[in-house]
PyMOL Python script that loads the backbone (N, CA, C, O; Angstrom):
from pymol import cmd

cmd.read_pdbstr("""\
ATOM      1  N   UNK A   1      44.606  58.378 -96.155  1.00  0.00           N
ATOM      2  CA  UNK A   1      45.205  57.076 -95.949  1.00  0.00           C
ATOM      3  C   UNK A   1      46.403  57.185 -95.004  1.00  0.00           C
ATOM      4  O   UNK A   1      46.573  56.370 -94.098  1.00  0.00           O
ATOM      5  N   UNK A   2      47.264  58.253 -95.245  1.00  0.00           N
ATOM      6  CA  UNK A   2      48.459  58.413 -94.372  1.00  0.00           C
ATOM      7  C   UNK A   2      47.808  58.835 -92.950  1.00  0.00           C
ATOM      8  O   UNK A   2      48.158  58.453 -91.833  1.00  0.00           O
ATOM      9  N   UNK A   3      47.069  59.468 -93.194  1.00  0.00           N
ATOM     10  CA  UNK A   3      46.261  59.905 -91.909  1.00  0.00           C
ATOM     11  C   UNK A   3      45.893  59.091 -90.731  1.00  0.00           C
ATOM     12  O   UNK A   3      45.633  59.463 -89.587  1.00  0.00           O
ATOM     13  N   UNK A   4      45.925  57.908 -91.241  1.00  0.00           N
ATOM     14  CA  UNK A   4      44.902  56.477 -91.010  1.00  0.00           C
ATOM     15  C   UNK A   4      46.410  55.667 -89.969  1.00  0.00           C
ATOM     16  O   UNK A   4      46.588  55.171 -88.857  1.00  0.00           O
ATOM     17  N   UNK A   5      47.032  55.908 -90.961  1.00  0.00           N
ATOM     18  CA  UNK A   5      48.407  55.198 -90.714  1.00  0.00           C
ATOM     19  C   UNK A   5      49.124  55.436 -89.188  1.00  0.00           C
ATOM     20  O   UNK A   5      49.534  54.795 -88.220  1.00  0.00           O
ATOM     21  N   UNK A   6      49.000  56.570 -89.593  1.00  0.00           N
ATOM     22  CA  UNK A   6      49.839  57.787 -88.549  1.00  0.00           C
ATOM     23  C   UNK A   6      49.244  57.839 -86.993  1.00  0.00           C
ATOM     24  O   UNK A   6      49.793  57.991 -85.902  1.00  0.00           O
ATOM     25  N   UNK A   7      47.598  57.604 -87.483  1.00  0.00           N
ATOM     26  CA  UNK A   7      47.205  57.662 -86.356  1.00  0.00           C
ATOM     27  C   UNK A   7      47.197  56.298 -85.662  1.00  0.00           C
ATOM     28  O   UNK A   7      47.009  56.308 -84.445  1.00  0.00           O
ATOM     29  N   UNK A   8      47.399  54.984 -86.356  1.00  0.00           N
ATOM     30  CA  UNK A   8      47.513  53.414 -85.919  1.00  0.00           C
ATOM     31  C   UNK A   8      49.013  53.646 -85.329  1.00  0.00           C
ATOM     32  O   UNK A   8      49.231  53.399 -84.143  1.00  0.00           O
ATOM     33  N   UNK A   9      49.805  54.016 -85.991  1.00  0.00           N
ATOM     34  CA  UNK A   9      51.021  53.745 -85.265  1.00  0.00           C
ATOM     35  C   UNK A   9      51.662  55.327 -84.372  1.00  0.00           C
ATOM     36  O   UNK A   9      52.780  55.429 -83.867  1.00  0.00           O
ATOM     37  N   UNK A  10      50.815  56.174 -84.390  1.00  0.00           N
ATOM     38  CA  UNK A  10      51.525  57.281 -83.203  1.00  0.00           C
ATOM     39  C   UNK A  10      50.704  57.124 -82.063  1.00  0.00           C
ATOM     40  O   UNK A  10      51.044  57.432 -80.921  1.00  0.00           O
ATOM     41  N   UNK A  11      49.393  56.539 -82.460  1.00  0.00           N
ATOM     42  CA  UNK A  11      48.831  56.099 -81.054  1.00  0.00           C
ATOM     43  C   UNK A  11      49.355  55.091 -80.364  1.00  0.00           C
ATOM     44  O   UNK A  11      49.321  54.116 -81.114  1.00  0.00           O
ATOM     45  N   UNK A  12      49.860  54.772 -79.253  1.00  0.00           N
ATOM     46  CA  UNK A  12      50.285  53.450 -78.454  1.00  0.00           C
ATOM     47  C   UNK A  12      49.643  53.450 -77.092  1.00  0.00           C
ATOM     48  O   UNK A  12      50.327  52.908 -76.225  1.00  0.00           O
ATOM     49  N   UNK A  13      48.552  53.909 -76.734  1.00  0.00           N
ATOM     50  CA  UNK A  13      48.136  53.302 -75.603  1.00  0.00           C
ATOM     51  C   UNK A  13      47.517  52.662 -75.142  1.00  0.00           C
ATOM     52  O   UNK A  13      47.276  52.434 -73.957  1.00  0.00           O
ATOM     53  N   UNK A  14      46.864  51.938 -76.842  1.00  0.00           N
ATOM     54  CA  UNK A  14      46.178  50.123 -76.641  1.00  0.00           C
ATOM     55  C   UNK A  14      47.619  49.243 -76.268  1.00  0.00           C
ATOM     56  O   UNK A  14      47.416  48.136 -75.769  1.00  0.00           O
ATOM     57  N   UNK A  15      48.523  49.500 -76.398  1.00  0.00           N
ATOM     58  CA  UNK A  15      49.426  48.801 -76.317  1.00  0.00           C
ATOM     59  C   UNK A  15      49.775  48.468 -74.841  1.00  0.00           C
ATOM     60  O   UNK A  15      49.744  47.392 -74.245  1.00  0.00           O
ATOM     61  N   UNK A  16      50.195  50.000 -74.338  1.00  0.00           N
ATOM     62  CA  UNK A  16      50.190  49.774 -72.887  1.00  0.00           C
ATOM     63  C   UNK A  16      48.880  49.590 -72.186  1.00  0.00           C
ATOM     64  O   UNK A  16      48.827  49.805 -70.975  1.00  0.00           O
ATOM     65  N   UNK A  17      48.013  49.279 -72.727  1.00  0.00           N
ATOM     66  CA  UNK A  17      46.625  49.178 -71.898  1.00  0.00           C
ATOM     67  C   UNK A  17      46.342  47.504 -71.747  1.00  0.00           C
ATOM     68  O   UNK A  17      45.697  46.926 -70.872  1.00  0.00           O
ATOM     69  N   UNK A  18      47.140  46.877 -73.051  1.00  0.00           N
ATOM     70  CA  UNK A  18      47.504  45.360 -73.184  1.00  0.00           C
ATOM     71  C   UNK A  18      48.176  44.974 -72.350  1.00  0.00           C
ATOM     72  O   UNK A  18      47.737  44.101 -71.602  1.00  0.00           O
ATOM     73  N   UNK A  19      49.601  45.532 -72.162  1.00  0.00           N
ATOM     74  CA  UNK A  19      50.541  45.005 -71.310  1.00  0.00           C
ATOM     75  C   UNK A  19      50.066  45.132 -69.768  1.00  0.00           C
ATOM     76  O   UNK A  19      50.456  44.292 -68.958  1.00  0.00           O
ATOM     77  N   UNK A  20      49.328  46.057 -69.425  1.00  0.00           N
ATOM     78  CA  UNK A  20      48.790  46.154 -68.432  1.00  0.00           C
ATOM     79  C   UNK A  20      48.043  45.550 -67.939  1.00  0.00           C
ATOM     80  O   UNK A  20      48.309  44.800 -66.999  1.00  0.00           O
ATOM     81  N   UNK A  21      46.875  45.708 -68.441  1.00  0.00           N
ATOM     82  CA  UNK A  21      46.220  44.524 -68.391  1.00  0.00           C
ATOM     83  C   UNK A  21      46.138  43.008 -68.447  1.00  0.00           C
ATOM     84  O   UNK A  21      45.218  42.325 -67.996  1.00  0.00           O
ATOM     85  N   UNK A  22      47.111  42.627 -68.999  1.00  0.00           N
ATOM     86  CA  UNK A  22      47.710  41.273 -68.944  1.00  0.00           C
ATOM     87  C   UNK A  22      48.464  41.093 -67.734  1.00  0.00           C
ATOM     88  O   UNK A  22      48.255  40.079 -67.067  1.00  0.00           O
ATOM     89  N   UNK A  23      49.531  42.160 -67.263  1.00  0.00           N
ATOM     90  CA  UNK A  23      49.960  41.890 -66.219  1.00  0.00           C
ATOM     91  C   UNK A  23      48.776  41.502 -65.038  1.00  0.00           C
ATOM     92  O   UNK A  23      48.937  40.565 -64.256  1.00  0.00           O
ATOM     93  N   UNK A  24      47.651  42.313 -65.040  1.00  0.00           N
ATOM     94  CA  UNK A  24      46.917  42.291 -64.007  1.00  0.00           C
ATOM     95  C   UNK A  24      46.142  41.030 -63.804  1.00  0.00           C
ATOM     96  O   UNK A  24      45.760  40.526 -62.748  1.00  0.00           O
ATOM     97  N   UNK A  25      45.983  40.608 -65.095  1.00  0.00           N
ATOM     98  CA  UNK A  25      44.636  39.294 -65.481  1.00  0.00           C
ATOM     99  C   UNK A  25      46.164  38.183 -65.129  1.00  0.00           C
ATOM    100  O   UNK A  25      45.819  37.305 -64.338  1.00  0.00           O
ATOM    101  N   UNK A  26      46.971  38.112 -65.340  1.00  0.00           N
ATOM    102  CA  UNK A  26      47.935  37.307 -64.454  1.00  0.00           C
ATOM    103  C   UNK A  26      48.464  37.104 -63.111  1.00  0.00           C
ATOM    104  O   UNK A  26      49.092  36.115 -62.733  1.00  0.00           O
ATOM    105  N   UNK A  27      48.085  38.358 -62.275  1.00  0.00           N
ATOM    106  CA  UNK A  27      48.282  38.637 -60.966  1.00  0.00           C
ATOM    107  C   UNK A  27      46.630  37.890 -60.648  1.00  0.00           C
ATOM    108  O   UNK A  27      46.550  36.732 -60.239  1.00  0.00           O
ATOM    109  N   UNK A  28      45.805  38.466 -60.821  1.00  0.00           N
ATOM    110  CA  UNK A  28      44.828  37.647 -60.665  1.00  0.00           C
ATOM    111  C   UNK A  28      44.722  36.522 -60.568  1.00  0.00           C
ATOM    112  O   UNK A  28      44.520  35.855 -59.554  1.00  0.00           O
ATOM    113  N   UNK A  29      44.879  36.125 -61.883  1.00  0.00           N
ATOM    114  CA  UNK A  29      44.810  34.055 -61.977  1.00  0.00           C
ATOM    115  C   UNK A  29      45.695  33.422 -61.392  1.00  0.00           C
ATOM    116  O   UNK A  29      45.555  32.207 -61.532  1.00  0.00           O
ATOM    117  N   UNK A  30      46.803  33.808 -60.618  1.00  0.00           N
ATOM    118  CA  UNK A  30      47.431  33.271 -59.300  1.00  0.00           C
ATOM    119  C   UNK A  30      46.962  33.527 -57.885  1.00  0.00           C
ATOM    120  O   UNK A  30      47.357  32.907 -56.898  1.00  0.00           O
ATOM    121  N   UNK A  31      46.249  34.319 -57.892  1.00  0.00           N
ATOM    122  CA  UNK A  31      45.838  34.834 -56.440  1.00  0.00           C
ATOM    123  C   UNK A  31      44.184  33.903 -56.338  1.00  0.00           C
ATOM    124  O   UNK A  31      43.744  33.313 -55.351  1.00  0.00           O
ATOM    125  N   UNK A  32      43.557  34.039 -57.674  1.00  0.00           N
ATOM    126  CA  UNK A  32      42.718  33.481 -57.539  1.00  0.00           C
ATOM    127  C   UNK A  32      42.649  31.762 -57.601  1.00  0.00           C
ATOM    128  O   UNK A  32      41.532  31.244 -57.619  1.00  0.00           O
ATOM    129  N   UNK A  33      44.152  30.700 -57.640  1.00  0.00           N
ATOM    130  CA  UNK A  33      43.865  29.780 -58.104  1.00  0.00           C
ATOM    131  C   UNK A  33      43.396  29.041 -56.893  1.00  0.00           C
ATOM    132  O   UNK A  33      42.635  28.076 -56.959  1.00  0.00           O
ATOM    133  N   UNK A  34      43.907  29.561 -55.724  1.00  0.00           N
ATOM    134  CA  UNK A  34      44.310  29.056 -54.217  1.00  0.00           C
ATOM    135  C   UNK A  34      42.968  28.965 -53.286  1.00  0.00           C
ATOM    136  O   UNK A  34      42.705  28.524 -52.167  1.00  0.00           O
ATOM    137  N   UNK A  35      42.050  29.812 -54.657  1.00  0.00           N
ATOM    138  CA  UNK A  35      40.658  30.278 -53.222  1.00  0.00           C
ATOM    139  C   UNK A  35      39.619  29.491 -53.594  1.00  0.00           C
ATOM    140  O   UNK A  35      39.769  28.823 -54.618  1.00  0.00           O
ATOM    141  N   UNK A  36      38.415  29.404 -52.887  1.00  0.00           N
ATOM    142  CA  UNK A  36      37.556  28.404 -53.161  1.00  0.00           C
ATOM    143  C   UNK A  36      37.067  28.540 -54.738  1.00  0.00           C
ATOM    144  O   UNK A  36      37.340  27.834 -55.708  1.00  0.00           O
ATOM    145  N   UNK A  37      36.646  29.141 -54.677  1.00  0.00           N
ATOM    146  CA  UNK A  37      35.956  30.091 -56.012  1.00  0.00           C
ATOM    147  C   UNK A  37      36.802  29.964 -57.482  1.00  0.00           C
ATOM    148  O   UNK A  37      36.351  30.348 -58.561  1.00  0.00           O
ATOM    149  N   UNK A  38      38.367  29.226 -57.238  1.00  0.00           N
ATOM    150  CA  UNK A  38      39.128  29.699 -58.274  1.00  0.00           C
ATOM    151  C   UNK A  38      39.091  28.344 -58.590  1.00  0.00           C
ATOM    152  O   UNK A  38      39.114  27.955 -59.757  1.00  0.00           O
ATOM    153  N   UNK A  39      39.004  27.168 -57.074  1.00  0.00           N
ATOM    154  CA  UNK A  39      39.362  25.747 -57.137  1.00  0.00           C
ATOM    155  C   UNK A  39      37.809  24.856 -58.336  1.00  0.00           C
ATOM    156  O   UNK A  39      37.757  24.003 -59.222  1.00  0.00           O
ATOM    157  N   UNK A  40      36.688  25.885 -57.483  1.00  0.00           N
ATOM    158  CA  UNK A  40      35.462  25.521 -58.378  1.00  0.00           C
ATOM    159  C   UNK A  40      35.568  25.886 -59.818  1.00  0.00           C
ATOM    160  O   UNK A  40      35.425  25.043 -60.703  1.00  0.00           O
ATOM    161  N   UNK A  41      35.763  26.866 -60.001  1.00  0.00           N
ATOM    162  CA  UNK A  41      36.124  27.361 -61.268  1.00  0.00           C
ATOM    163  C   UNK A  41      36.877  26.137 -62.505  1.00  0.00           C
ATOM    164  O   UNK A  41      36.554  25.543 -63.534  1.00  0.00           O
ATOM    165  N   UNK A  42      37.889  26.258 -61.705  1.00  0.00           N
ATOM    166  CA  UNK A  42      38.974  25.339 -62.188  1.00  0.00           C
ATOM    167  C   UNK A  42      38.392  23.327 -62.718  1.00  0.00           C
ATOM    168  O   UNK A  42      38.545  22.614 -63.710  1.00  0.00           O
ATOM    169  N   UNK A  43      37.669  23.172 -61.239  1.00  0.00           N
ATOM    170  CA  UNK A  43      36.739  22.381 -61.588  1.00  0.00           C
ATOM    171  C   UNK A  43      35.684  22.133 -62.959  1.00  0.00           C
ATOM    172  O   UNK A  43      35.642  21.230 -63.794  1.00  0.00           O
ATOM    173  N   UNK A  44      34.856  23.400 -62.761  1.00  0.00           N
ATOM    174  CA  UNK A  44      34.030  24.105 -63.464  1.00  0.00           C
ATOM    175  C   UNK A  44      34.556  23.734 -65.205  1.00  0.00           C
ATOM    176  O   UNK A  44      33.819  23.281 -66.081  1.00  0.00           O
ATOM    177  N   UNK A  45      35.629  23.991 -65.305  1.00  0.00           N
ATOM    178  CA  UNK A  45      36.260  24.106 -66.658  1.00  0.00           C
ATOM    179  C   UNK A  45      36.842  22.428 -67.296  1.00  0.00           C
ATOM    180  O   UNK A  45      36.996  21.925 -68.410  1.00  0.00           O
ATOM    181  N   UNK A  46      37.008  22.042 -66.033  1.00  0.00           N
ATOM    182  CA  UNK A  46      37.203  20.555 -65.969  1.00  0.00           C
ATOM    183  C   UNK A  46      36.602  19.349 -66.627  1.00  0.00           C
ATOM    184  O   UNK A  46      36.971  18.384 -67.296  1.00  0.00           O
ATOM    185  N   UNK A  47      35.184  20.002 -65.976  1.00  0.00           N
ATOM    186  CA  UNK A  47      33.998  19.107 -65.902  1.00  0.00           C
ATOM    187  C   UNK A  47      33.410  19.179 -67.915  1.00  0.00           C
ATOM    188  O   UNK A  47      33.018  18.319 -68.704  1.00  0.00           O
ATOM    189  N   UNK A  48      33.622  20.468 -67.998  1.00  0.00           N
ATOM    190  CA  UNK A  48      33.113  21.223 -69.439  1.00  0.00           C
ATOM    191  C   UNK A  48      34.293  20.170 -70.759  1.00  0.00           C
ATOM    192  O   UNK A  48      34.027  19.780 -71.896  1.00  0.00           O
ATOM    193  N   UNK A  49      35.427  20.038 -70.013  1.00  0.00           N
ATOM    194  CA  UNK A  49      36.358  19.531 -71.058  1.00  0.00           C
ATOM    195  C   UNK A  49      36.305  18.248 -71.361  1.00  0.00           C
ATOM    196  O   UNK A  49      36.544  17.768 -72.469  1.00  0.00           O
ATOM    197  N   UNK A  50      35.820  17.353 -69.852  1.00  0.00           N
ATOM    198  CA  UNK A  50      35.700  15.959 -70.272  1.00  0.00           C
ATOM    199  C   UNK A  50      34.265  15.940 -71.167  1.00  0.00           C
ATOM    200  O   UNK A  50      34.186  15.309 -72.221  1.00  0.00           O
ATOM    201  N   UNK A  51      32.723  17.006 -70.395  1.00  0.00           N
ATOM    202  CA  UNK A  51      32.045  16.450 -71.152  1.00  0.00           C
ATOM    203  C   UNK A  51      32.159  16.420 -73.089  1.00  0.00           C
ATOM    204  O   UNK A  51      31.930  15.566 -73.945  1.00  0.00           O
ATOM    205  N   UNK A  52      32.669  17.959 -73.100  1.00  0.00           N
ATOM    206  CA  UNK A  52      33.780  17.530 -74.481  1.00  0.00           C
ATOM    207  C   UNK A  52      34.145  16.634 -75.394  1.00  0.00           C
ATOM    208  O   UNK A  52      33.882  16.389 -76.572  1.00  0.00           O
ATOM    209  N   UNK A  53      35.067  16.051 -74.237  1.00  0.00           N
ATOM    210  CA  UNK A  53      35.641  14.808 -75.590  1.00  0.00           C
ATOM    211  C   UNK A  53      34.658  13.584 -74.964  1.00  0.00           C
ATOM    212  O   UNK A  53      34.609  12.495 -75.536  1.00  0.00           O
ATOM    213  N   UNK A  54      34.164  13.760 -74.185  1.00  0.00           N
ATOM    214  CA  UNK A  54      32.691  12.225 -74.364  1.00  0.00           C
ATOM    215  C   UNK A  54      31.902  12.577 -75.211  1.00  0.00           C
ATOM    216  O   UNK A  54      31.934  11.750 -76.122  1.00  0.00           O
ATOM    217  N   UNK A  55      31.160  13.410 -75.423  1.00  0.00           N
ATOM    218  CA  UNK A  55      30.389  13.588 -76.393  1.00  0.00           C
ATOM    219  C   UNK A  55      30.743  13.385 -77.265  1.00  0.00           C
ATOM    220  O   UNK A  55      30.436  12.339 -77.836  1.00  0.00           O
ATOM    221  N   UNK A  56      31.961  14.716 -78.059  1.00  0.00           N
ATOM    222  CA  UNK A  56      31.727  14.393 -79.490  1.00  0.00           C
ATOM    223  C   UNK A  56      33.528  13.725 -79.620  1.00  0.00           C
ATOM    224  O   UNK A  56      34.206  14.080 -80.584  1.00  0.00           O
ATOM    225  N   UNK A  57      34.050  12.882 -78.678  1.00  0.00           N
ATOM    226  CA  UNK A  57      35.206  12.163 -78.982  1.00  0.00           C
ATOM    227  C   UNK A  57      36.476  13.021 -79.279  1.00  0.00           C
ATOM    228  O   UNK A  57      37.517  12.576 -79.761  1.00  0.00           O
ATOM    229  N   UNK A  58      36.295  14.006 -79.008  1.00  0.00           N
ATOM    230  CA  UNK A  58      37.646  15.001 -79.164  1.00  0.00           C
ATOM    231  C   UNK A  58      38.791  14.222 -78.556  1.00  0.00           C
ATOM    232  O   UNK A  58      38.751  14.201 -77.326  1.00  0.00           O
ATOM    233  N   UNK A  59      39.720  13.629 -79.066  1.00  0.00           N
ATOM    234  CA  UNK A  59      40.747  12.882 -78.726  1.00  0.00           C
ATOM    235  C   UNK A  59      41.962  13.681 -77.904  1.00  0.00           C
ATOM    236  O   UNK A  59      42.691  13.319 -76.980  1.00  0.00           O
ATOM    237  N   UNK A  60      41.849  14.990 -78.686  1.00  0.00           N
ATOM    238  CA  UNK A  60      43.058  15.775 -78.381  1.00  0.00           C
ATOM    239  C   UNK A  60      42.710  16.551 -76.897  1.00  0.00           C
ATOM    240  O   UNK A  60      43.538  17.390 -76.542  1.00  0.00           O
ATOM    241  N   UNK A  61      41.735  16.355 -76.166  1.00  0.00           N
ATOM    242  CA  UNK A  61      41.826  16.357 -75.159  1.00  0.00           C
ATOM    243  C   UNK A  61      42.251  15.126 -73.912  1.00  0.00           C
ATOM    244  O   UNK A  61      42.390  15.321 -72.705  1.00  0.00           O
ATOM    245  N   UNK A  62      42.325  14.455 -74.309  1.00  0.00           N
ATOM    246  CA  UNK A  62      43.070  13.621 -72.911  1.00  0.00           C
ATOM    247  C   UNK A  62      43.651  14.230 -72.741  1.00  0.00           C
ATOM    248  O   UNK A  62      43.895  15.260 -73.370  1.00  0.00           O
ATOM    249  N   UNK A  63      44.399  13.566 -71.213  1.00  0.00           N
ATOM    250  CA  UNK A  63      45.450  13.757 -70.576  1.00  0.00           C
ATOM    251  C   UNK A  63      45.880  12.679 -70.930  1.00  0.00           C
ATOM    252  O   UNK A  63      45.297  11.773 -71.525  1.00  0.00           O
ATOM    253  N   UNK A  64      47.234  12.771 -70.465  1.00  0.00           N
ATOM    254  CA  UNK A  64      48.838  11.526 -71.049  1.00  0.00           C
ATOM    255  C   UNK A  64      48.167  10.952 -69.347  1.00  0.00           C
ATOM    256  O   UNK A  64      47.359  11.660 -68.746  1.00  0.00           O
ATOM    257  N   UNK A  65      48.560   9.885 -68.890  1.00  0.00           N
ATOM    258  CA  UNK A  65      48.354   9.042 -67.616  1.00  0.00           C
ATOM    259  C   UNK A  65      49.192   9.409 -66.898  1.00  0.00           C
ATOM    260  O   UNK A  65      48.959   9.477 -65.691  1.00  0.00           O
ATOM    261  N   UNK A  66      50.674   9.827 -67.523  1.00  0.00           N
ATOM    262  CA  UNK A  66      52.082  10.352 -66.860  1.00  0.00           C
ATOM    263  C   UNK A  66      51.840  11.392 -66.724  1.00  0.00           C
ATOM    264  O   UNK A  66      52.927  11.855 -66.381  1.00  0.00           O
ATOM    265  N   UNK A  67      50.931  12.448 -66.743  1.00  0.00           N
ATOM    266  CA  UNK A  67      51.169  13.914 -66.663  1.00  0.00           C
ATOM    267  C   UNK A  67      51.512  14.364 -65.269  1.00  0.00           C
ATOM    268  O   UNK A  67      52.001  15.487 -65.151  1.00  0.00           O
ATOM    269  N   UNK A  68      51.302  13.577 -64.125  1.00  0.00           N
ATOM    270  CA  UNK A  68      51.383  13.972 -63.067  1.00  0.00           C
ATOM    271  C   UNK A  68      52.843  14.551 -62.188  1.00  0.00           C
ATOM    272  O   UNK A  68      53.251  15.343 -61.339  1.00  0.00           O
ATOM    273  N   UNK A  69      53.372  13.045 -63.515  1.00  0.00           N
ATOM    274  CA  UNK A  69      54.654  13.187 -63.233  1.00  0.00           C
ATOM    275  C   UNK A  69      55.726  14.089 -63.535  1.00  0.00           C
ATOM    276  O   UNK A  69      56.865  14.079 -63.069  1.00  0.00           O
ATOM    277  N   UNK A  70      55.110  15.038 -64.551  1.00  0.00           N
ATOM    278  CA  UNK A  70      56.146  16.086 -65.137  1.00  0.00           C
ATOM    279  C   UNK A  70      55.391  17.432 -64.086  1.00  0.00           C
ATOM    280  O   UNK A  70      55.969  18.493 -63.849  1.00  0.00           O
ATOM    281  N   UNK A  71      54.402  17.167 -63.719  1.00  0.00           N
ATOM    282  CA  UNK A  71      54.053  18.235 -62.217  1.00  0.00           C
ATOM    283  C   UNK A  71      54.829  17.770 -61.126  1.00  0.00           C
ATOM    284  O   UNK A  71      55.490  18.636 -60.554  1.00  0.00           O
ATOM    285  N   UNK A  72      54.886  16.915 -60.814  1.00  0.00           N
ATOM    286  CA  UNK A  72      55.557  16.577 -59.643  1.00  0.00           C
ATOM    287  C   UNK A  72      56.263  15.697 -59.587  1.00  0.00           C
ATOM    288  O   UNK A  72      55.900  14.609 -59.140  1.00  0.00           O
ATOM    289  N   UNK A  73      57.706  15.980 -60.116  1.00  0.00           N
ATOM    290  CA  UNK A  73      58.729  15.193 -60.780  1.00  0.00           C
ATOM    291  C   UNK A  73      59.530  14.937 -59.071  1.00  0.00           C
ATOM    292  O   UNK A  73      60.128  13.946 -58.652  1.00  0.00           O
ATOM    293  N   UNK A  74      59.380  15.606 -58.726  1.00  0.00           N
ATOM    294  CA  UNK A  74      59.874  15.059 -56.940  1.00  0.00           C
ATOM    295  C   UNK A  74      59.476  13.507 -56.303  1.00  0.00           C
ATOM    296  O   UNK A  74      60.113  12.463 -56.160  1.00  0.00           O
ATOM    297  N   UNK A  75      58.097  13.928 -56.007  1.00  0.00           N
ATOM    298  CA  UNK A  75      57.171  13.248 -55.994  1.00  0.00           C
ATOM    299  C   UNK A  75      57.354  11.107 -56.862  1.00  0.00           C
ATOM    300  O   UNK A  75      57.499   9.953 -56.459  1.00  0.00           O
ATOM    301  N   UNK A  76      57.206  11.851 -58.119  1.00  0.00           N
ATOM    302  CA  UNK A  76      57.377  10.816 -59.159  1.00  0.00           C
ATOM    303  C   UNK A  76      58.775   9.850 -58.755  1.00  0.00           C
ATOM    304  O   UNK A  76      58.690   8.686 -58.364  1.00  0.00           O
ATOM    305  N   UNK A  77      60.086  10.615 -58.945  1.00  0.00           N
ATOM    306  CA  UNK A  77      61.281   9.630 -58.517  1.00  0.00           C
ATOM    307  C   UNK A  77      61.246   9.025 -57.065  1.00  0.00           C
ATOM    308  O   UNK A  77      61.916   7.992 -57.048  1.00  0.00           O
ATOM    309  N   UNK A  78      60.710   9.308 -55.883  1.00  0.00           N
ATOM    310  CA  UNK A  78      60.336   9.030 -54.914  1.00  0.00           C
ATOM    311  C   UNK A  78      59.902   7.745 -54.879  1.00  0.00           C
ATOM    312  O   UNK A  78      60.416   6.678 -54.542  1.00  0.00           O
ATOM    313  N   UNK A  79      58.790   8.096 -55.322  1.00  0.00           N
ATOM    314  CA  UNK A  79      57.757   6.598 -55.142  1.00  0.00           C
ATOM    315  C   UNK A  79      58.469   5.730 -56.703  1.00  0.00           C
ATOM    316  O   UNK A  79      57.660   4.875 -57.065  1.00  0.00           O
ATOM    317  N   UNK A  80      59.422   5.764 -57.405  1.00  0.00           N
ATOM    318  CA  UNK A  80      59.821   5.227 -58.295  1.00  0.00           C
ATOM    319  C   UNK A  80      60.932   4.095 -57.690  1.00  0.00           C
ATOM    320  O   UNK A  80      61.022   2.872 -57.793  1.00  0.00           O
ATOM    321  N   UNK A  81      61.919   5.392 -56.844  1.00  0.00           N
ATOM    322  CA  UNK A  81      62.837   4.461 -55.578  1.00  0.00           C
ATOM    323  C   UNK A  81      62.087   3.610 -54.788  1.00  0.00           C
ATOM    324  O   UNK A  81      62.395   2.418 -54.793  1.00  0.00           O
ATOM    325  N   UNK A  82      61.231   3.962 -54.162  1.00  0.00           N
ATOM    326  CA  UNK A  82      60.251   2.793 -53.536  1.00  0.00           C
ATOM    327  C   UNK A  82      59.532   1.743 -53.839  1.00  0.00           C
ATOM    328  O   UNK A  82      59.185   1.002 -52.919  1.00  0.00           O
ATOM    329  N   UNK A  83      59.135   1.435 -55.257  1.00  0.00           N
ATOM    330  CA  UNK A  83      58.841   0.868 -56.004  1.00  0.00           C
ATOM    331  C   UNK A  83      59.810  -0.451 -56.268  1.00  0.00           C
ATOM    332  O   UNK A  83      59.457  -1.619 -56.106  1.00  0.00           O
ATOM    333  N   UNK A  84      61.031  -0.024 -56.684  1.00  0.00           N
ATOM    334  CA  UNK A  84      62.486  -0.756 -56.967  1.00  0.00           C
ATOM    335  C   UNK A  84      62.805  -1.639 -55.776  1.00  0.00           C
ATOM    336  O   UNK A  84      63.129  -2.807 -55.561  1.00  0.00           O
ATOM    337  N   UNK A  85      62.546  -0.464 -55.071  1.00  0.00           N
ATOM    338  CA  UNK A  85      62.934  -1.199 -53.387  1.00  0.00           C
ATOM    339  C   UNK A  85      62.145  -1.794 -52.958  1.00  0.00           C
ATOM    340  O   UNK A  85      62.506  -1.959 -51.793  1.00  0.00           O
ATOM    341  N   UNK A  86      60.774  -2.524 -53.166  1.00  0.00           N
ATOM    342  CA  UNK A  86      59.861  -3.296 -53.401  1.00  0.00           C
ATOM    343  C   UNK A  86      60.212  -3.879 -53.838  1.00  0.00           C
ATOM    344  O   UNK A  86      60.428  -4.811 -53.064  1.00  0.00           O
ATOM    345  N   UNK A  87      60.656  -4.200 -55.148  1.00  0.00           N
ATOM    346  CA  UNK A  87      61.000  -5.727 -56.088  1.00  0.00           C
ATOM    347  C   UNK A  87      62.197  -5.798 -55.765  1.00  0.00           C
ATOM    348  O   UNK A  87      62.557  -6.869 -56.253  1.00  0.00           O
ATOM    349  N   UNK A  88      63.084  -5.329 -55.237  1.00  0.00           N
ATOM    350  CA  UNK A  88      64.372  -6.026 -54.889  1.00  0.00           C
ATOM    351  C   UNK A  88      64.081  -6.825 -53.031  1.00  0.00           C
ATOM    352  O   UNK A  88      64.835  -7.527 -52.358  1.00  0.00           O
ATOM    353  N   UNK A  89      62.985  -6.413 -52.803  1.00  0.00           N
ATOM    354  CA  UNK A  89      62.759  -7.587 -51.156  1.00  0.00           C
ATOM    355  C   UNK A  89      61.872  -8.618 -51.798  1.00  0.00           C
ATOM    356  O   UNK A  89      61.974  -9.829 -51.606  1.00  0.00           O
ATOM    357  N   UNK A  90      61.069  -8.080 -52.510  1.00  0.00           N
ATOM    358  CA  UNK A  90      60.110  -9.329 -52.500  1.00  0.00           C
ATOM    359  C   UNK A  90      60.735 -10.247 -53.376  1.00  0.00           C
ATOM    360  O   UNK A  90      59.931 -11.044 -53.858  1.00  0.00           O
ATOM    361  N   UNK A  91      62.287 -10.442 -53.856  1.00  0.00           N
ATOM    362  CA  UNK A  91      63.102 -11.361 -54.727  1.00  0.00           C
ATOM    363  C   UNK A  91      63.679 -12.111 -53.525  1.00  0.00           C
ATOM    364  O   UNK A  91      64.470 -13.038 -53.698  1.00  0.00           O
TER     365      UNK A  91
END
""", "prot")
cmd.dss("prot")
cmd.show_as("cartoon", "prot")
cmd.util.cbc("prot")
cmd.orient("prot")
């Protein structure tokens, strides 16, 4: 039993084989988001999530309608000022 023990915790090179590997599968999924293959993909996973919640109504997949805006919060106040500045001419 101690044997068992000793050898779970004096071994550690699933550990670094984790960290490693994670680093790498993360270097990846940025390099790959940009390329055609990553954009289809991405698609790919897209397409799988809506058919998802149509089918069997999974709610907890939507998206919020605002989500765009916490991506591109630049963007968002922009056309928010422009917006304003719209209803203050057309008064």
């Amino acid at each position: 039993m101690w044997e068992m023990i000793d050898r779970i915790f004096g071994d550690t090179l699933w550990i670094w084989t984790a960290l490693i590997g994670s680093v790498f599968g993360a270097m990846s999924v940025k390099w790959l988001r940009d390329t055609r293959i990553g954009l289809w993909a991405y698609g790919l996973f897209d397409k799988t999530l809506d058919f998802l919640r149509d089918r069997w109504g999974w709610t907890f997949l939507n998206q919020d309608k605002d989500a765009w805006r916490k991506v591109n919060p630049n963007i968002s106040h922009k056309i928010d000022e422009l917006e304003s500045r719209i209803e203050r001419l057309e008064k």
